[in-house]
C-alpha positions in Angstrom: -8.2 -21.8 -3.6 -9.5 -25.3 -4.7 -8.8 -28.2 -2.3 -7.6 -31.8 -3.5 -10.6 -33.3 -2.1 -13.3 -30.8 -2.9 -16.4 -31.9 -5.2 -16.2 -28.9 -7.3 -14.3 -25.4 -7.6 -15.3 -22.0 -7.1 -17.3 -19.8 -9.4 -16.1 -17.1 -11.4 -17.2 -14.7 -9.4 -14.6 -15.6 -6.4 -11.9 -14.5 -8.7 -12.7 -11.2 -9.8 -10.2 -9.8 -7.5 -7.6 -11.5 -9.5 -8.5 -9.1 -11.8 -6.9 -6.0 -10.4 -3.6 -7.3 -8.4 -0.7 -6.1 -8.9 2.2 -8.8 -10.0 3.6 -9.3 -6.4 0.6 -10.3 -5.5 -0.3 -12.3 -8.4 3.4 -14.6 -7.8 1.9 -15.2 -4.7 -1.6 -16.3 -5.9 0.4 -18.9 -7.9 3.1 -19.9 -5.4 0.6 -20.3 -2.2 -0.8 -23.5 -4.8 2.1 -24.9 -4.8 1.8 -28.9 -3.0 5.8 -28.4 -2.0 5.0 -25.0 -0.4 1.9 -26.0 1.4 3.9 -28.8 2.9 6.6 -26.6 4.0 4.1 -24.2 5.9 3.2 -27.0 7.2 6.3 -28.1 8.5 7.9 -24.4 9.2 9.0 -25.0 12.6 11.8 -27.3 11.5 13.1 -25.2 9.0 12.5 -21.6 9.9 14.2 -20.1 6.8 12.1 -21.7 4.4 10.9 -19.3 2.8 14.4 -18.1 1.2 13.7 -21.3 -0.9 10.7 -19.8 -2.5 11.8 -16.0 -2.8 10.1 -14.9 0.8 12.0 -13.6 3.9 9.4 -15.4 5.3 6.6 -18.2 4.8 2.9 -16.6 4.5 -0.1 -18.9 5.1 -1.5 -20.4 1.6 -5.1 -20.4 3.2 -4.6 -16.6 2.5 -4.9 -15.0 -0.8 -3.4 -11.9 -1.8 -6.4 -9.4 -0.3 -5.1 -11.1 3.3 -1.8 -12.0 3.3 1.3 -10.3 3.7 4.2 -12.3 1.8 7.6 -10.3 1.7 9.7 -11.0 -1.3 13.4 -11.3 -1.2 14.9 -9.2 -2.1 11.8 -6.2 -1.6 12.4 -4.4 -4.7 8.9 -2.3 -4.4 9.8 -1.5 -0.5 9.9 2.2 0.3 12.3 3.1 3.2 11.5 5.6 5.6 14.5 7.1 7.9 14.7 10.0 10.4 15.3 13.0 8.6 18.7 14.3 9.5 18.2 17.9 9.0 14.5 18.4 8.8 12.6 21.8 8.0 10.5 23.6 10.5 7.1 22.6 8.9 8.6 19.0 8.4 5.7 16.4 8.5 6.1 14.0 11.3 5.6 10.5 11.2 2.7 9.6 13.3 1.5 5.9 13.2 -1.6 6.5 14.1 -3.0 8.9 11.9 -1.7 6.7 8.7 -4.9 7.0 7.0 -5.9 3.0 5.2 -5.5 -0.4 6.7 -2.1 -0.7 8.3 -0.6 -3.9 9.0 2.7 -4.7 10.5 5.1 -7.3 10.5 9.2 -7.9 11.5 10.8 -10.0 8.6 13.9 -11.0 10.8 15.6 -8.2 10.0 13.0 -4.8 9.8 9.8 -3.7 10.4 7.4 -3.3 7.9 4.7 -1.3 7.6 2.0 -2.4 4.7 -0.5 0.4 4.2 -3.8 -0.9 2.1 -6.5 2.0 0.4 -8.6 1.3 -2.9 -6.2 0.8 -5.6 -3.3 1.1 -3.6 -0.8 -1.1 -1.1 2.5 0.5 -0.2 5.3 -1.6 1.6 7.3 0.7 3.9 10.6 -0.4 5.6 10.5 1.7 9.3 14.3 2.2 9.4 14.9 1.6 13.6 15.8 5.0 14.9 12.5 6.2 13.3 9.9 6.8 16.0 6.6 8.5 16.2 6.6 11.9 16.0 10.0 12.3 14.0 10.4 14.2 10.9 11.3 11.3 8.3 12.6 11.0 4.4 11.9 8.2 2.2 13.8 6.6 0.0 13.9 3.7 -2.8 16.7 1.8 -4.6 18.1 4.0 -7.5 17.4 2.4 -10.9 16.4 4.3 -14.4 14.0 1.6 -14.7 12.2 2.8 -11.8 11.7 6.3 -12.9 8.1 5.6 -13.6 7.4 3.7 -10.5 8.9 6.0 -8.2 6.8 8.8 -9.9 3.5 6.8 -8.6 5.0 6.0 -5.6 5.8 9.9 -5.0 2.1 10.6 -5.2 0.6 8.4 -3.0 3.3 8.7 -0.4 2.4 12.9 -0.4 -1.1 11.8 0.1 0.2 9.5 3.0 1.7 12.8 4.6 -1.3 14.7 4.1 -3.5 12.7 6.6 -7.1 11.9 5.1 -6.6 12.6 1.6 -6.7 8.9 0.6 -10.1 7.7 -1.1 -12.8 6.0 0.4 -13.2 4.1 -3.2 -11.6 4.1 -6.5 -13.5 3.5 -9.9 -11.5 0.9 -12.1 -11.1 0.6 -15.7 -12.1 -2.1 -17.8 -10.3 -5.4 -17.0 -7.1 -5.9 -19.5 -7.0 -9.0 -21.8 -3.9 -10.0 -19.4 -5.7 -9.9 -16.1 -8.5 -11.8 -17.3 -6.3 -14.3 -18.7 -4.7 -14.8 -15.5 -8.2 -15.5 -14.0 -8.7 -17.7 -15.9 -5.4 -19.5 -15.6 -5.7 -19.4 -11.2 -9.3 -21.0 -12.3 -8.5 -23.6 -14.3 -5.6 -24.3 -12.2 -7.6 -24.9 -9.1 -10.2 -26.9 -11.2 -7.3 -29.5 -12.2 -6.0 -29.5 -8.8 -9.4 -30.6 -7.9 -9.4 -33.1 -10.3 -11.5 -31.4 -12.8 -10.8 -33.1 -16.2 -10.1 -30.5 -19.3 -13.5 -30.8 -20.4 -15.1 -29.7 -17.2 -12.6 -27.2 -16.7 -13.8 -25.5 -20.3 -17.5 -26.0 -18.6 -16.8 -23.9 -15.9 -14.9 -21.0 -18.0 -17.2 -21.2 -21.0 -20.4 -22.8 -20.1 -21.6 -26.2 -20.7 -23.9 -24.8 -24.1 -20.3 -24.0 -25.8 -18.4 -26.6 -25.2 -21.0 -29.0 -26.2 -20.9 -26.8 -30.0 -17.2 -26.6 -30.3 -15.4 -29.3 -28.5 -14.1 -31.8 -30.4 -10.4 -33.6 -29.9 -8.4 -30.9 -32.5 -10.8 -27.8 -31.1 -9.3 -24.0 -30.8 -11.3 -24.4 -27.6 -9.4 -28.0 -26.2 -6.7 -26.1 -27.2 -6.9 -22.9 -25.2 -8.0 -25.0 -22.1 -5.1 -27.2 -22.2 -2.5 -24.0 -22.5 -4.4 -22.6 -19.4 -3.9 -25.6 -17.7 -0.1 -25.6 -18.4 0.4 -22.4 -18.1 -0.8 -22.5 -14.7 1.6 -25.3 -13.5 3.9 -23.9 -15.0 3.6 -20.4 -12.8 2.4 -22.4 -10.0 6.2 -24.6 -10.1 8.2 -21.9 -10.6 7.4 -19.4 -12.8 6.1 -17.0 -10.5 9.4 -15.8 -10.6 8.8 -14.1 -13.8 6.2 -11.7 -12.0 8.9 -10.8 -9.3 12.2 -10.7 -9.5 13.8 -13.2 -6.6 16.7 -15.1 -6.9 16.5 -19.2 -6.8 17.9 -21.2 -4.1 18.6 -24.0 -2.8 
């Protein structure tokens, strides 16, 4: 993230990870630029619930992007919940912390644990209901929604591989970057470029290279034009519209 008083902004290449987030983490890309959030980290020990003001149970450092940090939306619609099983079968698979294969991570939000687990191409958010403990027979369970019906399909998959201790990969081969992600690279880029003080020209420097812009910009350019909708567009998100990406209520 491009700081107010640096001399430049990053390279491309610091961004390519933007490339294959998912849209929580891309709200939080946008939000953690935010001058009114920054200032509220900042200030977090006078006003501990914060974060309700931006859509988080709780505020998340902005020096961390979204490969480091942990933000937890409010409400959690993506959070799997994971309770004893009542009545389990006698081959049941037990819930043993540490043989969770990935990177785990934990955090209490005020009112549960929850458990992030992190392997190429995938990060699950589990809610550990309290009564679970280690070596129980669990369930888990998401909100019911027809909408969902795709998701929870995905979700079903990878949580079987979670049970099946190991069976996660060690890397994943992507696919060709959409025309979306790449679009929001280049929005987080120009953003931090402006928030550096880059003017629109230098901003088109940096995406496009100084030999194109010196052929094709000129004041009523498709070129000015593109930069100056990135530019917006990225304010835009940055003040607000991450909402879009996740579903949180706005408060007060």
């Amino acid at each position: 993230m491009a700081h107010p008083n640096s001399h430049g902004w990053y390279p491309t290449a610091a961004y390519l990870y933007i490339l294959h987030l998912d849209a929580q983490a891309l709200a939080w890309e946008y939000l953690r630029r935010n001058p009114d959030y920054q200032n509220d980290w900042r200030y977090r020990r006078h006003c501990p619930q914060a974060g309700y003001r931006w859509g988080l149970r709780l505020l998340e450092s902005p020096e961390l992007d979204a490969r480091e940090a942990h933000p937890i939306w409010f409400p959690d619609h993506d959070c799997i919940q994971l309770y004893p099983d009542i009545d389990p079968l006698p081959n049941a698979v037990l819930f043993r912390f540490w043989r969770i294969p990935g990177t785990k991570y934990l955090v209490h939000d005020t009112k549960r644990l929850v458990l992030w687990v992190r392997w190429p191409g995938v990060c699950l958010r589990l809610a550990v209901a309290p009564e679970l403990t280690n070596g129980m027979a669990y369930v888990y369970a998401s909100r019911a929604s027809a909408s969902r019906l795709f998701f929870d399909k995905k979700m079903t998959v990878e949580l079987c591989r979670l049970a099946l201790k190991g069976s996660v990969p060690i890397v994943k081969v992507r696919s060709r970057p959409t025309l979306t992600a790449l679009q929001e690279l280049r929005t987080l880029q120009a953003l931090d470029a402006t928030l550096a003080g880059a003017s629109l020209r230098d901003v088109a420097k940096g995406l496009f290279g100084a030999e194109i812009v010196a052929k094709e910009w000129h004041a009523d350019s498709a070129l000015r034009a593109q930069i100056r909708r990135l530019v917006r567009r990225g304010d835009r998100l940055m003040r607000g519209g991450y909402r879009r990406l996740v579903p949180v209520p706005i408060t007060d």
